[in-house]
mmCIF entry with sequence, helices, sheets and N, C-alpha, C, O atoms, coordinates in Angstrom:
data_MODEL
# 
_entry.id   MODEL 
# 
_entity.id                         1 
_entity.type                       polymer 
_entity.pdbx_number_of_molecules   1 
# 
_entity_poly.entity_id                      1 
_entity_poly.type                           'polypeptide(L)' 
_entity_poly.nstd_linkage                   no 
_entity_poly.nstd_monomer                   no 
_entity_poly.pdbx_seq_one_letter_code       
;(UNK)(UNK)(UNK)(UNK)(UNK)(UNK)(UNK)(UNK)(UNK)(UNK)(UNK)(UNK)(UNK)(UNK)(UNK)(UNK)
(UNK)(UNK)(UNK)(UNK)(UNK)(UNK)(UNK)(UNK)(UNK)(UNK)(UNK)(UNK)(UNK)(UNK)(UNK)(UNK)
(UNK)(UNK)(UNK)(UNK)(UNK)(UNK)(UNK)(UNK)(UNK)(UNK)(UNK)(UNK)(UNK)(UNK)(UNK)
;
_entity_poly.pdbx_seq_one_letter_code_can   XXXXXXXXXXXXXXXXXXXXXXXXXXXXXXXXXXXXXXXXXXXXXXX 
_entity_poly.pdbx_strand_id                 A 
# 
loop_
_entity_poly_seq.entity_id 
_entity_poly_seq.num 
_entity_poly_seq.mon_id 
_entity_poly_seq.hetero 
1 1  UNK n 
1 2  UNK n 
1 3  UNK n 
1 4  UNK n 
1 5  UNK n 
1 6  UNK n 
1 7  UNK n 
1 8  UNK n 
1 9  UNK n 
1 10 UNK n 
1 11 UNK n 
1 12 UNK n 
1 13 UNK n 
1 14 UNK n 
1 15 UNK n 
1 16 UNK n 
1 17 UNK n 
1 18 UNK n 
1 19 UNK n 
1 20 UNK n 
1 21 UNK n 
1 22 UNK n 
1 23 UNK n 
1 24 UNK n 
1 25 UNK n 
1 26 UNK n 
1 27 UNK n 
1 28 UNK n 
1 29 UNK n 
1 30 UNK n 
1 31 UNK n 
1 32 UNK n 
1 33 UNK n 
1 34 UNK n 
1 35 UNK n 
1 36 UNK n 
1 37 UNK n 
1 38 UNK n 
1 39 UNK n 
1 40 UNK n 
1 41 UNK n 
1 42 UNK n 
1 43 UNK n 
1 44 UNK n 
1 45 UNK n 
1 46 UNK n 
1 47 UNK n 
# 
_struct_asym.id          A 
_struct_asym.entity_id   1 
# 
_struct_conf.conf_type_id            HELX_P 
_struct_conf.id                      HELX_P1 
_struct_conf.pdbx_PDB_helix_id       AA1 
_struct_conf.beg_label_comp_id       UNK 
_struct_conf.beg_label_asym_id       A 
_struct_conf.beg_label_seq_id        2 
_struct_conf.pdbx_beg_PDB_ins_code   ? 
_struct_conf.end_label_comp_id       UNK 
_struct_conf.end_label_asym_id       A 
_struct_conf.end_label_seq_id        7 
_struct_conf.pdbx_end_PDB_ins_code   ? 
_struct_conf.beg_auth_comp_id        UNK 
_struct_conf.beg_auth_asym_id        A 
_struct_conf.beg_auth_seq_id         2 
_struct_conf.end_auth_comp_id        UNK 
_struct_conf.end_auth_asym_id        A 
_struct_conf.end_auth_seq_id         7 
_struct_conf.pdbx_PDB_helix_class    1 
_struct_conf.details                 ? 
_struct_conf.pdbx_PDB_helix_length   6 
# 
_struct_conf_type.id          HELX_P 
_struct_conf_type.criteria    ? 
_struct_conf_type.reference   ? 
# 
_struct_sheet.id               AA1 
_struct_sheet.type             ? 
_struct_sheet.number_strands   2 
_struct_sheet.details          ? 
# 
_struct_sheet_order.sheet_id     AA1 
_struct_sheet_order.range_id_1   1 
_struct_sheet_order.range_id_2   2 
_struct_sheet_order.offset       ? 
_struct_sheet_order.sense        anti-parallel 
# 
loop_
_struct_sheet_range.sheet_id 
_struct_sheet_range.id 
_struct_sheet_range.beg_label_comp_id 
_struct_sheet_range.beg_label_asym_id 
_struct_sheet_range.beg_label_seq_id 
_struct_sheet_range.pdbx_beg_PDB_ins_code 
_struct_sheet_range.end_label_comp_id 
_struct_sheet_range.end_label_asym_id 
_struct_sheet_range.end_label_seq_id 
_struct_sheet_range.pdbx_end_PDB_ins_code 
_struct_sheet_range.beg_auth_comp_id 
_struct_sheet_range.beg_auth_asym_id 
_struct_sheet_range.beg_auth_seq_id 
_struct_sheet_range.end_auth_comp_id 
_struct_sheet_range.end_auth_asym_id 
_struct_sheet_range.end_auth_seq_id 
AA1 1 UNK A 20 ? UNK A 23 ? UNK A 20 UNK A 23 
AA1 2 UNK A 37 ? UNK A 40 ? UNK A 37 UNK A 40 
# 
loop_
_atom_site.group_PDB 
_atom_site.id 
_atom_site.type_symbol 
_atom_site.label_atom_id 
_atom_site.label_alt_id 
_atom_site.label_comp_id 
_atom_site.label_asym_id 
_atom_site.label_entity_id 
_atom_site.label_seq_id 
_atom_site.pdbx_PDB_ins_code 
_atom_site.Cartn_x 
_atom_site.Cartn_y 
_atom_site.Cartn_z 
_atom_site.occupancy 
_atom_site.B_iso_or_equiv 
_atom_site.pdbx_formal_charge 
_atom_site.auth_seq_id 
_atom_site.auth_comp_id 
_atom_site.auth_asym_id 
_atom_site.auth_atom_id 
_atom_site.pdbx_PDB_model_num 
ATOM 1   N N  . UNK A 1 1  ? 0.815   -1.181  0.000  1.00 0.00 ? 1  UNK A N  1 
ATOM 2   C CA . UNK A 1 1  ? 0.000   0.000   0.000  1.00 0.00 ? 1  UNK A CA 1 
ATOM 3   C C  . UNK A 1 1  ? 0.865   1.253   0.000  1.00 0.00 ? 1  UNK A C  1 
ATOM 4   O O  . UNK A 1 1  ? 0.519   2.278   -0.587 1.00 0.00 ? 1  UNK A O  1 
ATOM 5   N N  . UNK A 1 2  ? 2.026   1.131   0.693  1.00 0.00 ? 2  UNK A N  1 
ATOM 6   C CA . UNK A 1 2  ? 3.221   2.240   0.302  1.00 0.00 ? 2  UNK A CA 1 
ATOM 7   C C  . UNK A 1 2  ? 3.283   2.417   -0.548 1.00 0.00 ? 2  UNK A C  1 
ATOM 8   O O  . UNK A 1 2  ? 3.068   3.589   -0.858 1.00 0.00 ? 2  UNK A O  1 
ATOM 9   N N  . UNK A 1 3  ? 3.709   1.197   -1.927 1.00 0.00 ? 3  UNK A N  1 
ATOM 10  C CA . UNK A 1 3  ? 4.055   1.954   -3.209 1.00 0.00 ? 3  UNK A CA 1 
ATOM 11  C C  . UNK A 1 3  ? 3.087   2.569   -3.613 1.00 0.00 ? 3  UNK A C  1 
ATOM 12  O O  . UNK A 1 3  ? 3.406   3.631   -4.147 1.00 0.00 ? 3  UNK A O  1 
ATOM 13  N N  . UNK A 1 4  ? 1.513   2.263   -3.583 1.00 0.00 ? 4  UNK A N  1 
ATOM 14  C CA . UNK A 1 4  ? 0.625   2.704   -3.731 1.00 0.00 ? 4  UNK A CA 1 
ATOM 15  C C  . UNK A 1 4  ? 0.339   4.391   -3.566 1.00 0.00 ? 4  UNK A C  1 
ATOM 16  O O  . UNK A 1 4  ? -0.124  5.156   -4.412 1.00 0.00 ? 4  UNK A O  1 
ATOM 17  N N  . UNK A 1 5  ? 0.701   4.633   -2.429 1.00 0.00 ? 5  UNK A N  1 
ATOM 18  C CA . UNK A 1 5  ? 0.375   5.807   -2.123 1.00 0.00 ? 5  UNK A CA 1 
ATOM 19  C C  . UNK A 1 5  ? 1.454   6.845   -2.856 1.00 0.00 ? 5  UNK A C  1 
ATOM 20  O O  . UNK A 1 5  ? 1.242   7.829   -3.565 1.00 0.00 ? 5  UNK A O  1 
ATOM 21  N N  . UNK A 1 6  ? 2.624   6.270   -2.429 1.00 0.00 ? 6  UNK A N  1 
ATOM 22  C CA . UNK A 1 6  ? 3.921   7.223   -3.294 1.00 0.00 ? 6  UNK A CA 1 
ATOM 23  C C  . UNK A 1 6  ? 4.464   6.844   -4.371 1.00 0.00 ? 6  UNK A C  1 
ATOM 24  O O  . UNK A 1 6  ? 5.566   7.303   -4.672 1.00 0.00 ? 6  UNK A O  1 
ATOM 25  N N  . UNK A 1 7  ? 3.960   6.130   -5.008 1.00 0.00 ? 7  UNK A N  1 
ATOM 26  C CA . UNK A 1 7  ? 3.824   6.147   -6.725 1.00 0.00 ? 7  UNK A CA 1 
ATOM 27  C C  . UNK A 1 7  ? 2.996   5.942   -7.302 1.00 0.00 ? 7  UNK A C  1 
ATOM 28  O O  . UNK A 1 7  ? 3.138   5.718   -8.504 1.00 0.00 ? 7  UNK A O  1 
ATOM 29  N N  . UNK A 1 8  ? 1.702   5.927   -6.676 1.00 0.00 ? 8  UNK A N  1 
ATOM 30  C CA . UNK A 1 8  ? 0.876   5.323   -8.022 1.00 0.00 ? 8  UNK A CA 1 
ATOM 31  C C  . UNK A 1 8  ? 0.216   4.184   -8.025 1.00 0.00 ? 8  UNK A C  1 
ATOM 32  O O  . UNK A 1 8  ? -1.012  4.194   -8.114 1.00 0.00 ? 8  UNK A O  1 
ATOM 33  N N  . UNK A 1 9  ? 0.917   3.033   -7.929 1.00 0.00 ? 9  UNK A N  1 
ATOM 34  C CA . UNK A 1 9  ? 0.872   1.894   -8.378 1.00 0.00 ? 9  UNK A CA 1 
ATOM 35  C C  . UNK A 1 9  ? 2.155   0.920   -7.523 1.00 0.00 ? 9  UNK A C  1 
ATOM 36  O O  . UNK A 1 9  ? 3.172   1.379   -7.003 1.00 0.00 ? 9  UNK A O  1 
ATOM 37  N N  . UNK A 1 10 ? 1.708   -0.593  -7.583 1.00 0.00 ? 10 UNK A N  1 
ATOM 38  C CA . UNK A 1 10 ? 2.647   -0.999  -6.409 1.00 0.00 ? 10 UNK A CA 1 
ATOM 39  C C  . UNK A 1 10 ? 3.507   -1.764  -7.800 1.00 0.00 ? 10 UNK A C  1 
ATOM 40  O O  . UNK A 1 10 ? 3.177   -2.248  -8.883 1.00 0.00 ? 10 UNK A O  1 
ATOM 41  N N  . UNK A 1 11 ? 4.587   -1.572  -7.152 1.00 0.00 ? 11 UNK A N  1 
ATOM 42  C CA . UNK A 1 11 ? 6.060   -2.190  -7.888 1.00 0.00 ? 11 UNK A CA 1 
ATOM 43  C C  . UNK A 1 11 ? 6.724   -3.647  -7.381 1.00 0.00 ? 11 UNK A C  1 
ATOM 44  O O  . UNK A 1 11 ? 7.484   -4.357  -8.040 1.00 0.00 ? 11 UNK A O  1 
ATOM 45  N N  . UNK A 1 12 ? 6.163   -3.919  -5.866 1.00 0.00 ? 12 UNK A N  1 
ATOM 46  C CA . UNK A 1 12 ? 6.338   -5.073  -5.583 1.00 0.00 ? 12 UNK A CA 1 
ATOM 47  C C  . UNK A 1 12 ? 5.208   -6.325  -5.722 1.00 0.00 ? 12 UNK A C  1 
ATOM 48  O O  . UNK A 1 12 ? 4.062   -6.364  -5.274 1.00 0.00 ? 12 UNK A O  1 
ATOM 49  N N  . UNK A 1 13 ? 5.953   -7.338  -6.510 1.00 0.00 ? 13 UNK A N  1 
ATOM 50  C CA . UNK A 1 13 ? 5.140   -8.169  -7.083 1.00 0.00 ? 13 UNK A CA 1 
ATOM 51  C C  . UNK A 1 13 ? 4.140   -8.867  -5.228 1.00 0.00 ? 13 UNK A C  1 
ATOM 52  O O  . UNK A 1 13 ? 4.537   -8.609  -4.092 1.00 0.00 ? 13 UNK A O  1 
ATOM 53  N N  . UNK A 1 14 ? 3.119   -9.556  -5.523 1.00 0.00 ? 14 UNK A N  1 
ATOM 54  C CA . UNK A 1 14 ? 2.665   -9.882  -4.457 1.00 0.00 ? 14 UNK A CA 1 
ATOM 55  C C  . UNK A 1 14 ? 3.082   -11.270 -4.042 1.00 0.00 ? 14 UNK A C  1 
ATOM 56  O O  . UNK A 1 14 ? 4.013   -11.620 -4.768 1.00 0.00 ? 14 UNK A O  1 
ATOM 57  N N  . UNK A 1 15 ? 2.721   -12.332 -3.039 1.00 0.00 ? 15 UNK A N  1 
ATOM 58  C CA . UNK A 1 15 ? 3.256   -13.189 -2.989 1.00 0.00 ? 15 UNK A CA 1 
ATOM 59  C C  . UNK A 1 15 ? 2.858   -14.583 -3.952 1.00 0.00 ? 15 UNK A C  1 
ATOM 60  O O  . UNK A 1 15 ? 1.775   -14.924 -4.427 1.00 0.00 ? 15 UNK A O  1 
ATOM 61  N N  . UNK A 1 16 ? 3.910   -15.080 -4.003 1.00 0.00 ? 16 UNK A N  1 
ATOM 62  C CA . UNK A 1 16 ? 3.547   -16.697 -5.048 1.00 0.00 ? 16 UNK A CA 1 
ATOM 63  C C  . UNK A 1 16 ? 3.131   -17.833 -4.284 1.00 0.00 ? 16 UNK A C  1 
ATOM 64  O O  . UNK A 1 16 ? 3.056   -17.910 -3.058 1.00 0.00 ? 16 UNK A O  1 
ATOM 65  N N  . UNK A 1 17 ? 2.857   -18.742 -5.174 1.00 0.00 ? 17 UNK A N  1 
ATOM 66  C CA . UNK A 1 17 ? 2.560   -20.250 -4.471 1.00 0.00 ? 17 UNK A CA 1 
ATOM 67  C C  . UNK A 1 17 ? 4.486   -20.671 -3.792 1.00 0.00 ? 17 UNK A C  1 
ATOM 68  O O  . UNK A 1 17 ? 5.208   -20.002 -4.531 1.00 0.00 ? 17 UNK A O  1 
ATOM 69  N N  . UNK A 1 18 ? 5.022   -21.132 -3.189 1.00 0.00 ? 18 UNK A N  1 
ATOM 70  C CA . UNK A 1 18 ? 6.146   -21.711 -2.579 1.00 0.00 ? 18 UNK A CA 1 
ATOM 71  C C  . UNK A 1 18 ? 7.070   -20.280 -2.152 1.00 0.00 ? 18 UNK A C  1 
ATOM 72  O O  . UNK A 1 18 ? 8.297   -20.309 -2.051 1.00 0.00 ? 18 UNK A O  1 
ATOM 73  N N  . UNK A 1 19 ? 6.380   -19.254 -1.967 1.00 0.00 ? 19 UNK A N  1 
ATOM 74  C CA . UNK A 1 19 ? 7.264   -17.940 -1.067 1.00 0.00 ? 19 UNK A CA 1 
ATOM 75  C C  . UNK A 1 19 ? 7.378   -18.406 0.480  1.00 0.00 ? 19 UNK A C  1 
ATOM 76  O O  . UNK A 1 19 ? 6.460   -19.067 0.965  1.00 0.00 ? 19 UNK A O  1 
ATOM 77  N N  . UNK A 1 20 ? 8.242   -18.140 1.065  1.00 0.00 ? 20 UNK A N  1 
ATOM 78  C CA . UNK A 1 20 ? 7.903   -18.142 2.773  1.00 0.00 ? 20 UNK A CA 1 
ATOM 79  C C  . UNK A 1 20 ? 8.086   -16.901 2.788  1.00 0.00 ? 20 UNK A C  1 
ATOM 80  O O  . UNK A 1 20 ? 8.472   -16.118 1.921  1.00 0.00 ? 20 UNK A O  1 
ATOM 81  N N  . UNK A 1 21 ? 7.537   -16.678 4.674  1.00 0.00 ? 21 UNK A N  1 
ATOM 82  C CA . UNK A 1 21 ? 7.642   -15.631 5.417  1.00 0.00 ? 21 UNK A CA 1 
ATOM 83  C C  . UNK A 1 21 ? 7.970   -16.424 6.600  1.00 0.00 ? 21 UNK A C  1 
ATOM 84  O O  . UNK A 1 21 ? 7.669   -17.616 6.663  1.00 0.00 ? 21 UNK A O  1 
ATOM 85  N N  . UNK A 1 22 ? 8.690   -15.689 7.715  1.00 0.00 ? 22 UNK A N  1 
ATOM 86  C CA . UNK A 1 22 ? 9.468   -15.597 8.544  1.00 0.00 ? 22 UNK A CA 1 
ATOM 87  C C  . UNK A 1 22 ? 9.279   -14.549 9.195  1.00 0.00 ? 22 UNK A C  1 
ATOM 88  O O  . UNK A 1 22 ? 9.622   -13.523 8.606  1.00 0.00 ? 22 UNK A O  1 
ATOM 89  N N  . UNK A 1 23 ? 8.665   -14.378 10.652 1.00 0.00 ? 23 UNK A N  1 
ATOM 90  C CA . UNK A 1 23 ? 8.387   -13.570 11.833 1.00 0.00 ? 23 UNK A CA 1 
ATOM 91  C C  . UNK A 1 23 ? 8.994   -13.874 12.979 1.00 0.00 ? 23 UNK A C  1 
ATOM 92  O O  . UNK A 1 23 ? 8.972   -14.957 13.562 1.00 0.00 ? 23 UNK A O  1 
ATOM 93  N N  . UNK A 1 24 ? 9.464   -13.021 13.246 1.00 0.00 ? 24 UNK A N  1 
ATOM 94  C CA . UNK A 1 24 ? 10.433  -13.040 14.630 1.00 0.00 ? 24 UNK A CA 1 
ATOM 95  C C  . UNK A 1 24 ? 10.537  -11.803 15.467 1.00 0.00 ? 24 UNK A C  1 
ATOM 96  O O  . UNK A 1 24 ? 10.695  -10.686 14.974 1.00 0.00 ? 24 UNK A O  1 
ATOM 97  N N  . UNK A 1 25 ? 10.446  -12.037 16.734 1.00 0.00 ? 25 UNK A N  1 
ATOM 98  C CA . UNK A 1 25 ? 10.596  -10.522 17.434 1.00 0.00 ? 25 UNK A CA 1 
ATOM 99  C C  . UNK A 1 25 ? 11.625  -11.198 18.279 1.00 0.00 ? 25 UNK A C  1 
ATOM 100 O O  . UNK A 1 25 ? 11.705  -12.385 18.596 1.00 0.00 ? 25 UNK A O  1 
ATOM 101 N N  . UNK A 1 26 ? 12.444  -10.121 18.594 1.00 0.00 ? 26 UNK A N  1 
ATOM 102 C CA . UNK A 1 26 ? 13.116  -10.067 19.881 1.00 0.00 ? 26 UNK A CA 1 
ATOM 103 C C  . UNK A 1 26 ? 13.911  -9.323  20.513 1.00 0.00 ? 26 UNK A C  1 
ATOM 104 O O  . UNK A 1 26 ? 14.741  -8.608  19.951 1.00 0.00 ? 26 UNK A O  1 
ATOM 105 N N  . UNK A 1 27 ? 13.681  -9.437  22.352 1.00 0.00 ? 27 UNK A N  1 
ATOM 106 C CA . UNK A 1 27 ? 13.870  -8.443  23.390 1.00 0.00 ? 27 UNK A CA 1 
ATOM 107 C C  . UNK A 1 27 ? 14.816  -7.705  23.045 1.00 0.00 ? 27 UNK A C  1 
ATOM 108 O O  . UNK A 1 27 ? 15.336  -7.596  21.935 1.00 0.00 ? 27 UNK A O  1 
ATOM 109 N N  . UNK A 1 28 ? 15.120  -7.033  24.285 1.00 0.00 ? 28 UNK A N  1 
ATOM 110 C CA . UNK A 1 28 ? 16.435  -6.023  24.041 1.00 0.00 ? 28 UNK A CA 1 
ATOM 111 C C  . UNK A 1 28 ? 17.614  -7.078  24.417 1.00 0.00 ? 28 UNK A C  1 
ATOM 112 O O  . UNK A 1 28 ? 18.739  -6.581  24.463 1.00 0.00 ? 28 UNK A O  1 
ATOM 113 N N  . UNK A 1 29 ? 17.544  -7.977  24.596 1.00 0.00 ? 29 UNK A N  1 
ATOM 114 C CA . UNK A 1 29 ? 18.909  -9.032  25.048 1.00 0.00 ? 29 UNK A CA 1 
ATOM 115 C C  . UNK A 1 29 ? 19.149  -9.714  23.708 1.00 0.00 ? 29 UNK A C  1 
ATOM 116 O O  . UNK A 1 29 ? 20.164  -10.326 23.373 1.00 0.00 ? 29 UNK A O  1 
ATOM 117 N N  . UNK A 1 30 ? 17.831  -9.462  22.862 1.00 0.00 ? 30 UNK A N  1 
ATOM 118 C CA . UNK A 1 30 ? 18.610  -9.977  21.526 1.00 0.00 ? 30 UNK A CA 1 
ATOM 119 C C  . UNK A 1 30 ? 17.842  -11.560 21.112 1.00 0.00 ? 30 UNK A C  1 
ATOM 120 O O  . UNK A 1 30 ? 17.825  -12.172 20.044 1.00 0.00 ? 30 UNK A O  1 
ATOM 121 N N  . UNK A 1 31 ? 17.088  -11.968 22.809 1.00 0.00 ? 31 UNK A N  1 
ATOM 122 C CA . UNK A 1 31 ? 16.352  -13.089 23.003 1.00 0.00 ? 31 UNK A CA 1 
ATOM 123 C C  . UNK A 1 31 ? 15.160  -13.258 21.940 1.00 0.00 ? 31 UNK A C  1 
ATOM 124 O O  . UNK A 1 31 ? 14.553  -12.247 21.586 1.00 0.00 ? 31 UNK A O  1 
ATOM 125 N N  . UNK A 1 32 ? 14.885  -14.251 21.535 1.00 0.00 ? 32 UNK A N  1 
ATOM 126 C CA . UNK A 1 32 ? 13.462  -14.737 20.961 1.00 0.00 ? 32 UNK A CA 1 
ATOM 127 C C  . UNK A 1 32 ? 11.850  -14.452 22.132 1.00 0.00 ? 32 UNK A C  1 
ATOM 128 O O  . UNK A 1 32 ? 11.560  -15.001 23.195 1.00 0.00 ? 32 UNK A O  1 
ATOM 129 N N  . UNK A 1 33 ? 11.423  -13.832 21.669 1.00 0.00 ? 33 UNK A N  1 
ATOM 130 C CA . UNK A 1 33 ? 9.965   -13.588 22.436 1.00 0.00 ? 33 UNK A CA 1 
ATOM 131 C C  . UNK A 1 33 ? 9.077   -14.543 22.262 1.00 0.00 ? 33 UNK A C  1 
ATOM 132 O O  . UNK A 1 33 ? 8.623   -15.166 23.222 1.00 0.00 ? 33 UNK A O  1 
ATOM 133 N N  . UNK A 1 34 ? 8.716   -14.780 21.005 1.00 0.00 ? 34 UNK A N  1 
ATOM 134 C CA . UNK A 1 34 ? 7.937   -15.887 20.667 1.00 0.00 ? 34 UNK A CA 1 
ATOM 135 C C  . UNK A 1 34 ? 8.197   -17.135 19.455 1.00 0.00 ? 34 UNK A C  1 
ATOM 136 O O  . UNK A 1 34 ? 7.536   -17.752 18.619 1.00 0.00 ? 34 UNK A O  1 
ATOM 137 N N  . UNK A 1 35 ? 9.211   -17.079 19.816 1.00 0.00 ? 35 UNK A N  1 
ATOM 138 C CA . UNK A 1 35 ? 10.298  -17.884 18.882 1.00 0.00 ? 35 UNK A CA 1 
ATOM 139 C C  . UNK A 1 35 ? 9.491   -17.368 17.069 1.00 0.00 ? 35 UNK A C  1 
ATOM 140 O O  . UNK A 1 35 ? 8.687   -16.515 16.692 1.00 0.00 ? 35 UNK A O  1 
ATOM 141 N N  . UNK A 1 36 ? 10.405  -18.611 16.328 1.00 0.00 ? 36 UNK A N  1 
ATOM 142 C CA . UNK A 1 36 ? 9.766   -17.881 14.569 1.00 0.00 ? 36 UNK A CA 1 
ATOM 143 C C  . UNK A 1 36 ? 8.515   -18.613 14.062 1.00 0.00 ? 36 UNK A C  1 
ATOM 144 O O  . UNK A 1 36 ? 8.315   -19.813 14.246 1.00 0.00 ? 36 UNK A O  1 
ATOM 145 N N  . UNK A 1 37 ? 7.625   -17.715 13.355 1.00 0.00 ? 37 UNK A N  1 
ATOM 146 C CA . UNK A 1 37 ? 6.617   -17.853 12.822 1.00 0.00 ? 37 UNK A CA 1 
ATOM 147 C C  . UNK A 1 37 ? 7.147   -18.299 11.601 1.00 0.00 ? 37 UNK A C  1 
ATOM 148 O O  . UNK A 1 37 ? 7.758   -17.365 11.083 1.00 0.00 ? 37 UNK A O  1 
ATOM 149 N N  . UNK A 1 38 ? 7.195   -19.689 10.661 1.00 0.00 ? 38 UNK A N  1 
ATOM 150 C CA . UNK A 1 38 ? 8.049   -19.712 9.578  1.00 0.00 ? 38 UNK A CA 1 
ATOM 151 C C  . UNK A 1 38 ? 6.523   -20.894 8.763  1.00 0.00 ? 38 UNK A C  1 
ATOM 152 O O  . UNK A 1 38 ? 6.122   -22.054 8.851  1.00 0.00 ? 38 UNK A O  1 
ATOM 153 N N  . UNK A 1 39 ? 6.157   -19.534 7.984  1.00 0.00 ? 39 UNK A N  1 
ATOM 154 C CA . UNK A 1 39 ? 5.030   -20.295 7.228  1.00 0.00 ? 39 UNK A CA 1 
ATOM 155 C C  . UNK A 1 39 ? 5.540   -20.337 5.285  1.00 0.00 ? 39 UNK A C  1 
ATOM 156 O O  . UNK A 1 39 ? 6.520   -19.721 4.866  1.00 0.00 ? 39 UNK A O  1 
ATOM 157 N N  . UNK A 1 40 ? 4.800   -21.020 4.563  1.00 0.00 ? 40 UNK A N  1 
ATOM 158 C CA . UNK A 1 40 ? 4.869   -21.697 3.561  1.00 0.00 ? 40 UNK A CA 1 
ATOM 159 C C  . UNK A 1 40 ? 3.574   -21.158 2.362  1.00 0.00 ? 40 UNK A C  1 
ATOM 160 O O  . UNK A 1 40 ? 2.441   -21.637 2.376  1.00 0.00 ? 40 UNK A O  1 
ATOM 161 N N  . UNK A 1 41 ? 3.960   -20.260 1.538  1.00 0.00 ? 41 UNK A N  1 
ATOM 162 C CA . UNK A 1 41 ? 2.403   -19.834 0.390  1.00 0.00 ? 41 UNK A CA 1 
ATOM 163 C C  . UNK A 1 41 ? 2.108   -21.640 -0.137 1.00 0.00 ? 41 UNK A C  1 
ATOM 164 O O  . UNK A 1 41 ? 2.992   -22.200 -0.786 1.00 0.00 ? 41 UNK A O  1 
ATOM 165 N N  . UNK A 1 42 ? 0.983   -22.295 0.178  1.00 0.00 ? 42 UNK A N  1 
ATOM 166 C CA . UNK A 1 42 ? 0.806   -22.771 -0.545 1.00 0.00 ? 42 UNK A CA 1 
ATOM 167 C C  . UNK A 1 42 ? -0.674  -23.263 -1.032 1.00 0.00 ? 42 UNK A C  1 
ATOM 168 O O  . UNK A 1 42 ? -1.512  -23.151 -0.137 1.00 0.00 ? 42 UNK A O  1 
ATOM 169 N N  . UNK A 1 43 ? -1.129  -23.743 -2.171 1.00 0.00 ? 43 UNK A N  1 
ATOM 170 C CA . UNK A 1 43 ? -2.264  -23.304 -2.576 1.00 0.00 ? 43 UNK A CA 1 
ATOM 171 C C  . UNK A 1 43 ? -2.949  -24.268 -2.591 1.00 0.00 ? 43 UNK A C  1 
ATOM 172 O O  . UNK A 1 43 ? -2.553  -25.318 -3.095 1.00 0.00 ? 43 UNK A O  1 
ATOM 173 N N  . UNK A 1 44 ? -4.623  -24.080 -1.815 1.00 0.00 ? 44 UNK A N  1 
ATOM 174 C CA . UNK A 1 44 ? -5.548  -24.646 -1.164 1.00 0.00 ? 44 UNK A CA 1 
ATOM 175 C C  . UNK A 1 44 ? -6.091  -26.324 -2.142 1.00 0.00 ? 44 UNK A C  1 
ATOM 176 O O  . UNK A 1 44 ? -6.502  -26.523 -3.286 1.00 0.00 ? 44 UNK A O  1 
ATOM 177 N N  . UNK A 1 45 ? -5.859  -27.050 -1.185 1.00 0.00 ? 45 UNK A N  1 
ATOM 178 C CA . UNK A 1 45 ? -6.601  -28.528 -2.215 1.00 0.00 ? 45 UNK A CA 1 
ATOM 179 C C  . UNK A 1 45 ? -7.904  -28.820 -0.802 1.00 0.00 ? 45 UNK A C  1 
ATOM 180 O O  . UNK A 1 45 ? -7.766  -29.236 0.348  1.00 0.00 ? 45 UNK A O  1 
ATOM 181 N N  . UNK A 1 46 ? -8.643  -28.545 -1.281 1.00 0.00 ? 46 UNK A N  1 
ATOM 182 C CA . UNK A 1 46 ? -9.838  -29.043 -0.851 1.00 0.00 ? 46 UNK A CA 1 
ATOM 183 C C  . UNK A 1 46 ? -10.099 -30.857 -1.148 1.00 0.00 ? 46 UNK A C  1 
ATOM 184 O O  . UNK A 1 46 ? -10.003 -31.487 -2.202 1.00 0.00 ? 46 UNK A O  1 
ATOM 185 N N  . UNK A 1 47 ? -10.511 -31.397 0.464  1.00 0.00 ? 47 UNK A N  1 
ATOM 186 C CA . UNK A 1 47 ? -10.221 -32.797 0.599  1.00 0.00 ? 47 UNK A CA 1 
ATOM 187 C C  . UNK A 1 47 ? -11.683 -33.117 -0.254 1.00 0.00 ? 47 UNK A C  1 
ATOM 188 O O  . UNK A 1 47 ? -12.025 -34.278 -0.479 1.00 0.00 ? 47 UNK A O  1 
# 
């Protein structure tokens, strides 16, 4: 929605089928808070 607003139009492609993402926070010691969120795009097969 950034590029959106300050150009126009978005320049970053959106995500694919086999992209990950990776979430992680941590303290000021550098520690894991809630260790990593490490998920997988992949596309829905209905059983």
């Amino acid at each position: 929605m950034v590029e959106k607003i300050l150009h126009g139009n978005s320049k970053t492609p959106f995500m694919r089928f086999g992209d990950r993402v990776r979430i992680e926070m941590f303290d000021r010691e550098g520690k894991s808070i809630f260790d990593a969120i490490d998920q997988q795009v992949v596309k829905y097969q209905p059983k």
